[in-house]
C-alpha atoms as a printed R data frame, in Angstrom:
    type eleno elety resid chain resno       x       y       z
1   ATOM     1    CA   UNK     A     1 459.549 313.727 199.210
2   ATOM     2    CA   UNK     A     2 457.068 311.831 200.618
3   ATOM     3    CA   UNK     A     3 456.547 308.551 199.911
4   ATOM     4    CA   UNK     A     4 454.111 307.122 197.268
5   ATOM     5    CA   UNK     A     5 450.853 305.267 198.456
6   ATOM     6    CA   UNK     A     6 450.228 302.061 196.301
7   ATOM     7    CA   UNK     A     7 447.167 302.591 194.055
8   ATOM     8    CA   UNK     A     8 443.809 300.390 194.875
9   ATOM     9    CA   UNK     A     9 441.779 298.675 192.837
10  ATOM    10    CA   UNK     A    10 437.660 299.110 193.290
11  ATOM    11    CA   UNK     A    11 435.667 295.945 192.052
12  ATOM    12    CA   UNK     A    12 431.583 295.903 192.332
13  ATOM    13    CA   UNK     A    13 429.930 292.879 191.448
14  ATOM    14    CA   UNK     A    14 426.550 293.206 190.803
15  ATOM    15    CA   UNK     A    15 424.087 290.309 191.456
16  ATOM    16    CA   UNK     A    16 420.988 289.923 190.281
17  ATOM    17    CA   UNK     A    17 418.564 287.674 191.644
18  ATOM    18    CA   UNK     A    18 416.438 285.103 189.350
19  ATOM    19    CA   UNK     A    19 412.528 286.114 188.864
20  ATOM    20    CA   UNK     A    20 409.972 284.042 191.338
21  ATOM    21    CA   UNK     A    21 408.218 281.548 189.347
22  ATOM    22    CA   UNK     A    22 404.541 281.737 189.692
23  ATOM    23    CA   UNK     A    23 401.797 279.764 188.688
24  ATOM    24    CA   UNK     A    24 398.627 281.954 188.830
25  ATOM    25    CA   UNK     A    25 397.253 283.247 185.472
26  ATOM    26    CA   UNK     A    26 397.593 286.043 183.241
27  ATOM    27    CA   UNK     A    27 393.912 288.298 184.160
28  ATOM    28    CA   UNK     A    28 392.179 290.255 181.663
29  ATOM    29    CA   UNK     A    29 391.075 293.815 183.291
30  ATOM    30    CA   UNK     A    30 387.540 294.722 182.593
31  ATOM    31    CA   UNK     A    31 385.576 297.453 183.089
32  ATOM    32    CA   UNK     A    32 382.050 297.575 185.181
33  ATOM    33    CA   UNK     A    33 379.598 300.776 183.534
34  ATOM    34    CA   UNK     A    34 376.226 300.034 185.169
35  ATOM    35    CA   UNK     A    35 375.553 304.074 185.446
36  ATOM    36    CA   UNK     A    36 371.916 304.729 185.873
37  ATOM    37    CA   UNK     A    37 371.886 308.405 186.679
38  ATOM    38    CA   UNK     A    38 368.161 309.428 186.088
39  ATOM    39    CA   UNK     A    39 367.093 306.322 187.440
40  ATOM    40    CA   UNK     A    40 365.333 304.814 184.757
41  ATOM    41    CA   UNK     A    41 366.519 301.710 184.359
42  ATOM    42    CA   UNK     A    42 369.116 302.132 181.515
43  ATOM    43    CA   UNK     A    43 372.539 302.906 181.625
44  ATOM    44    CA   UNK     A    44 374.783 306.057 179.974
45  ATOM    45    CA   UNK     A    45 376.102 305.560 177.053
46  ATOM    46    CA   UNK     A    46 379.893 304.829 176.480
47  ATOM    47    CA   UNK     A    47 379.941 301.701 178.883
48  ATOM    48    CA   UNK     A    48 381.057 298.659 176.381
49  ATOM    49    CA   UNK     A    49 379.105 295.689 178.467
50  ATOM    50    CA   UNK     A    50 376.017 297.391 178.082
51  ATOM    51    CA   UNK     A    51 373.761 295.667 175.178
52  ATOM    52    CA   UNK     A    52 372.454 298.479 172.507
53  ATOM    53    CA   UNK     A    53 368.789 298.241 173.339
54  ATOM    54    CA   UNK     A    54 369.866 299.117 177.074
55  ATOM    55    CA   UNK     A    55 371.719 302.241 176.536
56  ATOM    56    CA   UNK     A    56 370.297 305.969 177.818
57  ATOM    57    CA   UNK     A    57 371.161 308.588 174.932
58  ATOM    58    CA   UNK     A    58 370.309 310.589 178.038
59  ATOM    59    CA   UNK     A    59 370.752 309.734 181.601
60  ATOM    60    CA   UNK     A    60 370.061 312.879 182.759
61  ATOM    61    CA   UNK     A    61 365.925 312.710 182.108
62  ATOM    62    CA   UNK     A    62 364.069 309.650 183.770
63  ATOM    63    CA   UNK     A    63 361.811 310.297 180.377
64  ATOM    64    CA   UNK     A    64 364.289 309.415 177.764
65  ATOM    65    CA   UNK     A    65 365.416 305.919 177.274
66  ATOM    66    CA   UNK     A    66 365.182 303.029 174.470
67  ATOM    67    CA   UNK     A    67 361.065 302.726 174.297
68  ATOM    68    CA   UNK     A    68 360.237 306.092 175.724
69  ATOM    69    CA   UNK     A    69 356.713 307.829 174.448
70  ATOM    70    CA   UNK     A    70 357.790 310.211 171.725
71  ATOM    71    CA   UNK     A    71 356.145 313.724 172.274
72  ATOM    72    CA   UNK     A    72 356.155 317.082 169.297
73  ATOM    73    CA   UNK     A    73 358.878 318.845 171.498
74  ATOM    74    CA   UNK     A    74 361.874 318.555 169.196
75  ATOM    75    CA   UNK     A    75 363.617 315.733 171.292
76  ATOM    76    CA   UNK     A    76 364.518 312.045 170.506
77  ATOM    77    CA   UNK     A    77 362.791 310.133 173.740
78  ATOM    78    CA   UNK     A    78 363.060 306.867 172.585
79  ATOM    79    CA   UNK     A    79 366.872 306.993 171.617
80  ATOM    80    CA   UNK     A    80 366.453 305.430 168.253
81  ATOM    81    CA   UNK     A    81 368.225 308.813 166.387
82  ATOM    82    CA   UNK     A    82 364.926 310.154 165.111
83  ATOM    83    CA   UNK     A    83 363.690 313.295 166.019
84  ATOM    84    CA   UNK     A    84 359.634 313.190 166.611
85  ATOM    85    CA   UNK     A    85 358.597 314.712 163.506
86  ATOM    86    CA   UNK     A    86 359.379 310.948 161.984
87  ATOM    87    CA   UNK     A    87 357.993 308.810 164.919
88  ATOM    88    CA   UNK     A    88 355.098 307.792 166.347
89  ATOM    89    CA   UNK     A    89 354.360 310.441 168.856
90  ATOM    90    CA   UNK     A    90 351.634 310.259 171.436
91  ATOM    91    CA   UNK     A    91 350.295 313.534 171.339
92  ATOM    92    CA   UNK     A    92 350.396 314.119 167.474
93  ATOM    93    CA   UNK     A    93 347.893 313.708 164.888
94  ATOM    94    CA   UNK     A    94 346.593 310.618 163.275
95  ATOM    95    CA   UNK     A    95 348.113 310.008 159.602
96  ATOM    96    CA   UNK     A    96 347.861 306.650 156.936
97  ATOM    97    CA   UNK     A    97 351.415 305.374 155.847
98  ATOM    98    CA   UNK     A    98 351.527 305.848 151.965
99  ATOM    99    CA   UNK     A    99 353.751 303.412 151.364
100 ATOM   100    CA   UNK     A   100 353.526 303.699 147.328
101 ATOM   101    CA   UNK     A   101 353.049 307.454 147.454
102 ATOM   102    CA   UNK     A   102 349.966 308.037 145.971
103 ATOM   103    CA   UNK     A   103 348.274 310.105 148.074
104 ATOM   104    CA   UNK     A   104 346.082 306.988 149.796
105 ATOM   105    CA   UNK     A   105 347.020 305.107 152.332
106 ATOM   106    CA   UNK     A   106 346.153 301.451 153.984
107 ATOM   107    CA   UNK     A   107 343.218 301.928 156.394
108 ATOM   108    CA   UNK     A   108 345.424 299.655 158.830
109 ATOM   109    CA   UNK     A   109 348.480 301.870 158.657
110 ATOM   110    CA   UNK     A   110 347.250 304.397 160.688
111 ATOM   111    CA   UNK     A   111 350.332 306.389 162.940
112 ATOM   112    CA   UNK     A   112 350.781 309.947 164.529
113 ATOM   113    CA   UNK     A   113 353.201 312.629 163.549
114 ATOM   114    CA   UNK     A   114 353.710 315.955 165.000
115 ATOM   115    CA   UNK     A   115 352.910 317.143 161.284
116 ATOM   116    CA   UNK     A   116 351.916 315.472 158.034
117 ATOM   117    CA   UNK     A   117 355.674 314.585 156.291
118 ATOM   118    CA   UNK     A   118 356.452 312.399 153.133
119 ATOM   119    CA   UNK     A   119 354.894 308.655 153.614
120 ATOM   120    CA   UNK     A   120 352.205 309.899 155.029
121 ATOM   121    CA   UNK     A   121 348.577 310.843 154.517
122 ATOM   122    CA   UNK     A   122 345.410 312.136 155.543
123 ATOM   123    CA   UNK     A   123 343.241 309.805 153.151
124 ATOM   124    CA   UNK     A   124 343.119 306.067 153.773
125 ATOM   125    CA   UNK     A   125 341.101 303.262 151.300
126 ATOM   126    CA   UNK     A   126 344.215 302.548 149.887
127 ATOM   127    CA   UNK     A   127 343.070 298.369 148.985
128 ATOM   128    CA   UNK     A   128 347.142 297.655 147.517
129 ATOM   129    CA   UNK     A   129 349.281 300.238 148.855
130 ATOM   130    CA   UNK     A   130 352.343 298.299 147.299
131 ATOM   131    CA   UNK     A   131 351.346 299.806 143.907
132 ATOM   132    CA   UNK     A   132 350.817 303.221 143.054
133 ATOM   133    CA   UNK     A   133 348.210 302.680 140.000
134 ATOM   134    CA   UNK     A   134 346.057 301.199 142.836
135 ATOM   135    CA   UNK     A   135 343.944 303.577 144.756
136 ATOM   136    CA   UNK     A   136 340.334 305.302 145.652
137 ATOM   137    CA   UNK     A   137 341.418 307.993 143.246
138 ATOM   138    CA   UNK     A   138 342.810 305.446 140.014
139 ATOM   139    CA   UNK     A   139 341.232 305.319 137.189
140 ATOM   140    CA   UNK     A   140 339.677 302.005 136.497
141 ATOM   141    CA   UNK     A   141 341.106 299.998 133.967
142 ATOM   142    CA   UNK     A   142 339.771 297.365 131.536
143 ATOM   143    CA   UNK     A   143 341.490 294.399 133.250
144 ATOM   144    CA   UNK     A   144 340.734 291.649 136.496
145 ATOM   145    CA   UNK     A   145 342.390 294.071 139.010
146 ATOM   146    CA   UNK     A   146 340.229 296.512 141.417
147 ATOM   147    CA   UNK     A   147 342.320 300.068 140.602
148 ATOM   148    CA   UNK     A   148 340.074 302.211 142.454
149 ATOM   149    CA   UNK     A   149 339.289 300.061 145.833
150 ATOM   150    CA   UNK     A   150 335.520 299.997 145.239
151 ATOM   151    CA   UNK     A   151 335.507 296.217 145.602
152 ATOM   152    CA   UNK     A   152 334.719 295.272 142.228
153 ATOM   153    CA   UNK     A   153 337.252 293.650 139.579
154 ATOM   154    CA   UNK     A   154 336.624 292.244 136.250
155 ATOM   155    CA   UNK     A   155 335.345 295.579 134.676
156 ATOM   156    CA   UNK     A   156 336.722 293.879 131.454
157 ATOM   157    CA   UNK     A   157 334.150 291.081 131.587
158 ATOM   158    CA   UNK     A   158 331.098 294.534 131.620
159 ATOM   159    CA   UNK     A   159 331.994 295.485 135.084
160 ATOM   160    CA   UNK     A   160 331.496 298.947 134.379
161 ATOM   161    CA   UNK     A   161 329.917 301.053 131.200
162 ATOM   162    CA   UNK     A   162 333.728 302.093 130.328
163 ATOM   163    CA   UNK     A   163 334.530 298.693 129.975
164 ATOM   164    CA   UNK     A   164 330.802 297.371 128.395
165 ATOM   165    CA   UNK     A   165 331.042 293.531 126.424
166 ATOM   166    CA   UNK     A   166 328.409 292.474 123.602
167 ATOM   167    CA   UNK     A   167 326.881 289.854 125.417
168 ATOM   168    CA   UNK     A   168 327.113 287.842 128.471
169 ATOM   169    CA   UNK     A   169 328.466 285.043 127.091
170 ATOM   170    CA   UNK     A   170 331.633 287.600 126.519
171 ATOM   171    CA   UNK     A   171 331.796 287.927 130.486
172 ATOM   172    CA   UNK     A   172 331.585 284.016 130.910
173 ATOM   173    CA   UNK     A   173 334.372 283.422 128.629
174 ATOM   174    CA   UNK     A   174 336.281 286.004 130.032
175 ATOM   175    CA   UNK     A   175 335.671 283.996 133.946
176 ATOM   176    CA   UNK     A   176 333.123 284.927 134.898
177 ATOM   177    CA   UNK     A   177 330.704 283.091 137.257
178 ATOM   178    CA   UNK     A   178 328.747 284.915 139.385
179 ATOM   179    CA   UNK     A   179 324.791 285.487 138.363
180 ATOM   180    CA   UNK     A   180 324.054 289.181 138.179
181 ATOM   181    CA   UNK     A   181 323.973 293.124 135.920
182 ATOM   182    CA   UNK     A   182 326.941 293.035 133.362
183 ATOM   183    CA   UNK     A   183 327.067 296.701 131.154
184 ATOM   184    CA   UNK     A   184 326.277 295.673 127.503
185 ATOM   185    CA   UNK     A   185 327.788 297.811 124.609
186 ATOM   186    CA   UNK     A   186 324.809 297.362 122.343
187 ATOM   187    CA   UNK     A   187 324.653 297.031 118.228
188 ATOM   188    CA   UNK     A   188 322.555 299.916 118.515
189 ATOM   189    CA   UNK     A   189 325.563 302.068 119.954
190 ATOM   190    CA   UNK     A   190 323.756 302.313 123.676
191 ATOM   191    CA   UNK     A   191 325.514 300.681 126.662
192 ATOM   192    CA   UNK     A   192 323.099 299.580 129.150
193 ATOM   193    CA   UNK     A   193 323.083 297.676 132.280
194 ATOM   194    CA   UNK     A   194 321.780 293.903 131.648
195 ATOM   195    CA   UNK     A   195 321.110 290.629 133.750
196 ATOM   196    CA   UNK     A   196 323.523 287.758 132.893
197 ATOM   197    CA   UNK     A   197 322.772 284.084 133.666
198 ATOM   198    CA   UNK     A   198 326.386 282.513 134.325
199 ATOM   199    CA   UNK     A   199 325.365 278.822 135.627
200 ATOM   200    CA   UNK     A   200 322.527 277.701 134.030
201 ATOM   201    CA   UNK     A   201 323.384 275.024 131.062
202 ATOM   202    CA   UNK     A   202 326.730 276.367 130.698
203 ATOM   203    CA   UNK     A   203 326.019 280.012 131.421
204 ATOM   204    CA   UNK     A   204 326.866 283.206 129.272
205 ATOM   205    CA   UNK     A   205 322.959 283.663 128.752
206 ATOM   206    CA   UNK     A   206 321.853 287.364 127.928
207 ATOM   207    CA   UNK     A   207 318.521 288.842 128.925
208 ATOM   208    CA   UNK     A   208 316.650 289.917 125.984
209 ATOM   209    CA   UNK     A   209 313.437 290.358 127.200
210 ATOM   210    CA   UNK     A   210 311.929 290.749 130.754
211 ATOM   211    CA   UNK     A   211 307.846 291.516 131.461
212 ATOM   212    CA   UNK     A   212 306.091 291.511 134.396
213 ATOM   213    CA   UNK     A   213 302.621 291.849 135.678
214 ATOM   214    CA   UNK     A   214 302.538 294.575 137.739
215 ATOM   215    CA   UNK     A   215 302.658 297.036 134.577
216 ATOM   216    CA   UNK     A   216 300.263 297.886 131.865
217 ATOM   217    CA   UNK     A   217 300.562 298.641 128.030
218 ATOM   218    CA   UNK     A   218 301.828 297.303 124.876
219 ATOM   219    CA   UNK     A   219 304.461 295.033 123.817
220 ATOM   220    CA   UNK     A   220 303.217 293.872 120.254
221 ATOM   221    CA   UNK     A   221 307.038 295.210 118.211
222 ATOM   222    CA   UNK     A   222 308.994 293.463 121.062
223 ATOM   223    CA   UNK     A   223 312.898 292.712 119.879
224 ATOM   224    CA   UNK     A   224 312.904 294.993 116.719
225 ATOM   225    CA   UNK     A   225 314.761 297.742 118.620
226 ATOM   226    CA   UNK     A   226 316.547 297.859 122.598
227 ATOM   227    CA   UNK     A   227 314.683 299.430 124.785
228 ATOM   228    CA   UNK     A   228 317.132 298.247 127.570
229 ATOM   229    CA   UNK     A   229 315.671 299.712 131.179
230 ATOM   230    CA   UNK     A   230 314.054 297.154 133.001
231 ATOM   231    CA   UNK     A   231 317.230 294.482 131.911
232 ATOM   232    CA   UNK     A   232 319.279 294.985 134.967
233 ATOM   233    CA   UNK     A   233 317.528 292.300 137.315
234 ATOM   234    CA   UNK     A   234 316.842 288.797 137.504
235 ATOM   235    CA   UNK     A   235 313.204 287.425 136.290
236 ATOM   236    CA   UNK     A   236 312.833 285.643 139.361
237 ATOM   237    CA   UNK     A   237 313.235 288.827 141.262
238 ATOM   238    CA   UNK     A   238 310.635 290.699 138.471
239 ATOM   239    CA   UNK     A   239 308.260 288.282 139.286
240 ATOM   240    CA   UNK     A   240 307.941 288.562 143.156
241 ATOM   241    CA   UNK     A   241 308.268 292.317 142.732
242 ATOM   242    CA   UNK     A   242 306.255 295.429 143.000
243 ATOM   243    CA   UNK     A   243 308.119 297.629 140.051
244 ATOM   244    CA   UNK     A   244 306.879 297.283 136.750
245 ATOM   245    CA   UNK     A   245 309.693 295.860 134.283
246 ATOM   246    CA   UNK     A   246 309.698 295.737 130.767
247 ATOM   247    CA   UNK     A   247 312.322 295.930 128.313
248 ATOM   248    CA   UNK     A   248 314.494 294.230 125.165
249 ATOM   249    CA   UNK     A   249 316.957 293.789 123.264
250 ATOM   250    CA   UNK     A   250 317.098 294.307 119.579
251 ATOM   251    CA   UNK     A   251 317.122 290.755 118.922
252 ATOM   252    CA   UNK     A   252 317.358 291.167 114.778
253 ATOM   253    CA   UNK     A   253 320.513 292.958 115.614
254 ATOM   254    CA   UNK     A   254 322.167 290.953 118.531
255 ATOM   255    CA   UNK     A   255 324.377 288.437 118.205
256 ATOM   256    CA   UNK     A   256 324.014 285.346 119.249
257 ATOM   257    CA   UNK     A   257 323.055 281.546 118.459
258 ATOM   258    CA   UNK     A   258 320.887 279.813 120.846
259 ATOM   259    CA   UNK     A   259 317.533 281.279 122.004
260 ATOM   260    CA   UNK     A   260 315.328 280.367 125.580
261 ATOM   261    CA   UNK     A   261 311.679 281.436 127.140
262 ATOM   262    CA   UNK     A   262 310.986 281.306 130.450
263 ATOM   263    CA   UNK     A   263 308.114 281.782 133.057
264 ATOM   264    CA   UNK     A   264 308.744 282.826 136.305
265 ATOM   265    CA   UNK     A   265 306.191 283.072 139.419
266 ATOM   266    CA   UNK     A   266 306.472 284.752 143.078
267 ATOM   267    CA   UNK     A   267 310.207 284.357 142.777
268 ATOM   268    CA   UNK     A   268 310.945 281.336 141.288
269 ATOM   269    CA   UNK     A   269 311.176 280.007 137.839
270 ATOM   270    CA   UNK     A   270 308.227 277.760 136.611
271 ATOM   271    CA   UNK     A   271 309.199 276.802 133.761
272 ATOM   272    CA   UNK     A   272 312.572 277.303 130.606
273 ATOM   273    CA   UNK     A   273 312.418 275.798 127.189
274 ATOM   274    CA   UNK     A   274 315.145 273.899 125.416
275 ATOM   275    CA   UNK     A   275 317.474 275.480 123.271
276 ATOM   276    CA   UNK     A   276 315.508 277.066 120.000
277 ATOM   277    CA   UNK     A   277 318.170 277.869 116.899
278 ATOM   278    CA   UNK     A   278 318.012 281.217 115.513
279 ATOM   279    CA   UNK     A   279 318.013 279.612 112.166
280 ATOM   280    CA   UNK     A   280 314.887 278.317 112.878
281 ATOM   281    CA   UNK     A   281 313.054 281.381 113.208
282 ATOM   282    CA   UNK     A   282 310.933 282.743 110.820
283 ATOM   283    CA   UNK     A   283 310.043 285.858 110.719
284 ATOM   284    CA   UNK     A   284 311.861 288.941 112.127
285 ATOM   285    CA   UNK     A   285 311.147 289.957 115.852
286 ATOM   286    CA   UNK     A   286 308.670 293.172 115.639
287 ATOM   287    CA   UNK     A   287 306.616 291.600 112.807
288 ATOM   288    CA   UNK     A   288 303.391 290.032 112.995
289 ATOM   289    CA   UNK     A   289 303.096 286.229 112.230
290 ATOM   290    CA   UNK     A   290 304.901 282.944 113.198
291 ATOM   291    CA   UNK     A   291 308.009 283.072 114.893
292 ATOM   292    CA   UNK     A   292 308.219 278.792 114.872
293 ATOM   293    CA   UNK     A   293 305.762 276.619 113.658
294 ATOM   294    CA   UNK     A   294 306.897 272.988 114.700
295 ATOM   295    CA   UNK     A   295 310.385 272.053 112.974
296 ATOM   296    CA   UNK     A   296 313.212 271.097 114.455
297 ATOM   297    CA   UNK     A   297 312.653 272.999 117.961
298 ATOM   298    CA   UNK     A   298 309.092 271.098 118.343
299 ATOM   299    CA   UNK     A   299 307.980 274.557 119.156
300 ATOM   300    CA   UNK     A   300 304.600 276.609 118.003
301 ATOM   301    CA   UNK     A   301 305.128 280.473 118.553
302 ATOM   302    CA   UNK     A   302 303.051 283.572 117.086
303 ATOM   303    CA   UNK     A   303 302.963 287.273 118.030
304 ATOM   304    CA   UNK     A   304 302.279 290.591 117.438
305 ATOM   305    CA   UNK     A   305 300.078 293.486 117.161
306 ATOM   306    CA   UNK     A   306 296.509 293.334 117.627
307 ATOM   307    CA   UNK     A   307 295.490 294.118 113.904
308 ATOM   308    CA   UNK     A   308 297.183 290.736 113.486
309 ATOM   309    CA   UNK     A   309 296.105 288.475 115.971
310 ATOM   310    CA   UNK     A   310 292.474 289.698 116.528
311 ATOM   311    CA   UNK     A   311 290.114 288.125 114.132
312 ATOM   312    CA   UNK     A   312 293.014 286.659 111.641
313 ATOM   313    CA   UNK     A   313 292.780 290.659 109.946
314 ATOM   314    CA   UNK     A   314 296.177 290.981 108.192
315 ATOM   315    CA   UNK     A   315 297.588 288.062 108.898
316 ATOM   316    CA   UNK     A   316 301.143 287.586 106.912
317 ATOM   317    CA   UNK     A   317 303.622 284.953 106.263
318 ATOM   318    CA   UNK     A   318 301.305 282.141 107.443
319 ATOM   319    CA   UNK     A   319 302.787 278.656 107.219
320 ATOM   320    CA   UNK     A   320 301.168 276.215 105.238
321 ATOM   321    CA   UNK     A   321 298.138 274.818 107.171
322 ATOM   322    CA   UNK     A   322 298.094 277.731 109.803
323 ATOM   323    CA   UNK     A   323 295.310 279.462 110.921
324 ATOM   324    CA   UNK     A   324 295.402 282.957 109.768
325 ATOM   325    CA   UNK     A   325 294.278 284.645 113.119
326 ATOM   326    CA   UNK     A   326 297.748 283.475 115.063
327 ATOM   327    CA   UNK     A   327 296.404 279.680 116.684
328 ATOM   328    CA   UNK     A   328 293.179 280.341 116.593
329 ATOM   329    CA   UNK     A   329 292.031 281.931 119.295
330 ATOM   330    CA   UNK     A   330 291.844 285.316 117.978
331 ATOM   331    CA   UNK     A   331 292.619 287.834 121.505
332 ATOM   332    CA   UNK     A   332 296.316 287.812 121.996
333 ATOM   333    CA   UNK     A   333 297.058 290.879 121.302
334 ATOM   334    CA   UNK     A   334 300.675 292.739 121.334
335 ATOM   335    CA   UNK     A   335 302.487 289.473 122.834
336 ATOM   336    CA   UNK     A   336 302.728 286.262 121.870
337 ATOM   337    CA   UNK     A   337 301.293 282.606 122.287
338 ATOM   338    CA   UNK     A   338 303.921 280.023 122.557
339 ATOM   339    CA   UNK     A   339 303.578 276.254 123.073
340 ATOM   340    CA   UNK     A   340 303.998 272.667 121.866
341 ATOM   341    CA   UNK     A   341 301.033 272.674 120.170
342 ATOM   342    CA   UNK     A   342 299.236 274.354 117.051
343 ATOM   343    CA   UNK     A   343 295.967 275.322 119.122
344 ATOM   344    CA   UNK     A   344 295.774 278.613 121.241
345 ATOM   345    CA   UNK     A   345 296.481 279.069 125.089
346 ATOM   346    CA   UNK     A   346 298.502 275.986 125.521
347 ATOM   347    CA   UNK     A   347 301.730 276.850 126.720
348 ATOM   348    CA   UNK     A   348 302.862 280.223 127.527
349 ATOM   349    CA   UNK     A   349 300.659 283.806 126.726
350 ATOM   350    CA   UNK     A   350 301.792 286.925 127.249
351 ATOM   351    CA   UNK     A   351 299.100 289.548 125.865
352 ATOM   352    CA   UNK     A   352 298.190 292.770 126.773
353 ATOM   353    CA   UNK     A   353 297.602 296.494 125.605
354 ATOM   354    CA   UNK     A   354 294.647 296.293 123.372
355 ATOM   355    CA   UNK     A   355 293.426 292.814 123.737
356 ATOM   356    CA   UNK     A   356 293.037 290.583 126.906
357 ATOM   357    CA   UNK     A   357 295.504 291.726 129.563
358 ATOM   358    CA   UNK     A   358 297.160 288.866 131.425
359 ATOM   359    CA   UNK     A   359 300.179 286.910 131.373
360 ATOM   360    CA   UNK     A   360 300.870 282.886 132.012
361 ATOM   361    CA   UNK     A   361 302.923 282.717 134.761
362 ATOM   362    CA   UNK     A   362 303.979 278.738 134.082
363 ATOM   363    CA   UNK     A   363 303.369 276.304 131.090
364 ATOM   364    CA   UNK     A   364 299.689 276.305 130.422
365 ATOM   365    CA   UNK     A   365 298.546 277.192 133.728
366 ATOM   366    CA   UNK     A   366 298.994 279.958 136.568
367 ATOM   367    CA   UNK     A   367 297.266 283.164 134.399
368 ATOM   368    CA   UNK     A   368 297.746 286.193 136.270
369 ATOM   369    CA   UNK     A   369 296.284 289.536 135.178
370 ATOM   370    CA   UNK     A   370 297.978 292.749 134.370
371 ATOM   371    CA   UNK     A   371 298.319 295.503 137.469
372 ATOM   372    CA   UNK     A   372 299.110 292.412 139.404
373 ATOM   373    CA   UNK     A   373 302.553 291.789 140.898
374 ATOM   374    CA   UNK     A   374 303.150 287.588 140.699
375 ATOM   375    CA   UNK     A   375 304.238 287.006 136.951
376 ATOM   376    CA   UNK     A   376 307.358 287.336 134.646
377 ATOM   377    CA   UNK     A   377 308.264 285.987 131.536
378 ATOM   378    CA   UNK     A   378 311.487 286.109 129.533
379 ATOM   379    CA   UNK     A   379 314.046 285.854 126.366
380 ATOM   380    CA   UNK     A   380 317.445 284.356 126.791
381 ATOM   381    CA   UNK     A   381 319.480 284.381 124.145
382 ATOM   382    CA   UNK     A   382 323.243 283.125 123.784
C-alpha cells in the first residue's frame, strides 16, 4: 500500500486596484449634419442643429429649398408642405384673394395659382373684403356704408332714388355737408334728382325753382305742380351755362318753413334775400296776384300770367292800396316782379313767354335777355 500524499490547500487572492482619479469633465457628444447634397445652400432634413427655415425637404434638386419659386408641376419647391395649387406660383394665372367669400376680391390682393381654388377670384373692386355684404355686386342699402364699392355712402341722406328724402334739410340732419344733387321723394309721388345747399345759413336748403336765360317760354303757374328736370345743378353753374334750365317744385305741396330768392350771374351769386315765412304768403304759388306785399318780410312780390299782369285785366286778391295791374308797370308777364318797394322793376324781374322776355340777373340792375346764356334766378325753400 502505498503511502498517502498530504492534501494541499489552493488560495487565490484577488486584488483589485483603486480607479485613477481624474479631473477632466464629463463631455456631451454632439452631432455635426451640415449635408448640402444638391448644393443649394440648405441642408437635408433630419440634422437637429439645423434651424427650420434652413432645412432642404429635398436635397437631391438644387431647385427645391425654403423660398424656392413655386411652379404648376405638382411639387412643393419652397418646402413649406403646400403643394402649388395653394401657392403663389410663378408661372400660374393671376387671381384676387376673396377673403370674405363673396365672389370679389381686394384689387391689392392680387396672387397666382395654377387654377382658380376657394379664396380666390377672378373679379377684384372688392372696397371691404372683411365683410361679405360689401361688394361691386351688393345691393345698396339705406345706411352711411358704401355696399357696392361705387364710392358713394350716405344713400340714406338721398344718395340714391332707392333711398330718396323729402327735402334737403332731411340730408343735413342726417350729416350731411357737402353742396351738391340729393334724390327727393316728392309729395307728388315722383323722386327726382335735386340741388341741395348744405352751408349756407345753416344749410338743408332745397331748390325749388331754377331759370335761366339761355331758354325761352313760359313760366307764369310756377310752384303749383313739380316739374323737377332742370333741379339737379347749382344756380351758379345755370347761370354761366349754355343748357337751358327750368324747373320747380310744387311749392303748395312741399314742406317746409323758411323761403329764399336769389340772382345769380356768369357763375356767381349776385344777390339772396333774407328769410321770407311761409305764413306770410298770400296767395297760392300758380295763381295770379301778390305773393307779399310789405309785412313782416319787408318784401313786395307779384306774379303770374299775362292776362294778369298786362294792363291790370283780371287782377285778383289785390291788397288794399295795390295797383291792380301787379306794381304798375303792366309787361311782366308769366314771372314775377319782386323787390323792396311797391313800384315796378325795382328789385328782381323774371318775365318772359308772352310779355317782355328778359330776366334781372342782380337786385335792380344787370337785365339780360332771353336766348342769352349769363342769368339765373332761384327759390330756396327750407
Amino acid at each position: 500500500m502505498s503511502p498517502t500524499r498530504p492534501k494541499r490547500a489552493w488560495w487565490i487572492v484577488l486584488l483589485s486596484a483603486p480607479a485613477c482619479p481624474t479631473t477632466e469633465p464629463k463631455r456631451e457628444s454632439t452631432t455635426t449634419c451640415l449635408v448640402d447634397l444638391d448644393q443649394d445652400g440648405f441642408y437635408a432634413s433630419g440634422c437637429a442643429d439645423v434651424a427650420e427655415e434652413e432645412v432642404d425637404c429635398d436635397d437631391t434638386e438644387p431647385g427645391v429649398h425654403p423660398g424656392a419659386n413655386e411652379s404648376c408641376d405638382d411639387r412643393d419647391q419652397d418646402c413649406d408642405g403646400v403643394d402649388d395649387q395653394q401657392d403663389s406660383v410663378v408661372d400660374g394665372l393671376p387671381y384676387f384673394v376673396d377673403a370674405d367669400g363673396d365672389g370679389y376680391g381686394d384689387d391689392g390682393s392680387v396672387t397666382t395659382a395654377c387654377s382658380r381654388r376657394e379664396g380666390l377670384t377672378i373679379s377684384g373692386g372688392d372696397c371691404d373684403d372683411r365683410d361679405p355684404t360689401i361688394s361691386p355686386g351688393a345691393t345698396e342699402q339705406c345706411d352711411s356704408i358704401d355696399q357696392d364699392c361705387d364710392g358713394t355712402a350716405g344713400d340714406a341722406a338721398g344718395g340714391s332714388a332707392e333711398c330718396a328724402i323729402t327735402t334737403c334739410l332731411e340730408a343735413k340732419e342726417a350729416g350731411a355737408t357737402e353742396d351738391g344733387v340729393r334724390w327727393l321723394s316728392l309729395p307728388s309721388g315722383t323722386v327726382a334728382p335735386v340741388w341741395c345747399d348744405m352751408n349756407t345759413d345753416g344749410g338743408g336748403w332745397t331748390l325749388a325753382f331754377l331759370r335761366n336765360t339761355v331758354g325761352t317760354g313760359s313760366h307764369g303757374d310756377f310752384g303749383a305742380e313739380d316739374l323737377p328736370t332742370g333741379l339737379d345743378v347749382a344756380p351758379d353753374e345755370a347761370s354761366a351755362s349754355a343748357i337751358a334750365y327750368q324747373g320747380w317744385l310744387d311749392l303748395n305741396q312741399l314742406s317746409y318753413t323758411t323761403l329764399r330768392l336769389s340772382a345769380h350771374r356768369n357763375g356767381q351769386r349776385t344777390w339772396l334775400s333774407h328769410d321770407i315765412g311761409r305764413e306770410e304768403l298770400r296767395i297760392a304759388f300758380g295763381d295770379d296776384g301778390y305773393f307779399l306785399y310789405g309785412g313782416a318780410s319787408g318784401y313786395y312780390w307779384c306774379g303770374g300770367d299775362a292776362t294778369y299782369t298786362d294792363g291790370g285785366i283780371g287782377g285778383v286778391a289785390n291788397p288794399s292800396g295795390a295797383t291792380s295791374d301787379c306794381k304798375g308797370h303792366g309787361s311782366l308777364g308769366s314771372g314775377w316782379d319782386f323787390s323792396e318797394a311797391d313800384v315796378a322793376n325795382s328789385g328782381l324781374t323774371l318775365c318772359g313767354g308772352d310779355a317782355s322776355a328778359f330776366l334781372s340777373a342782380s337786385w335792380a340792375g344787370d337785365w339780360i335777355s332771353y336766348g342769352n346764356a349769363g342769368g339765373a334766378q332761384a327759390i330756396w325753400v327750407r
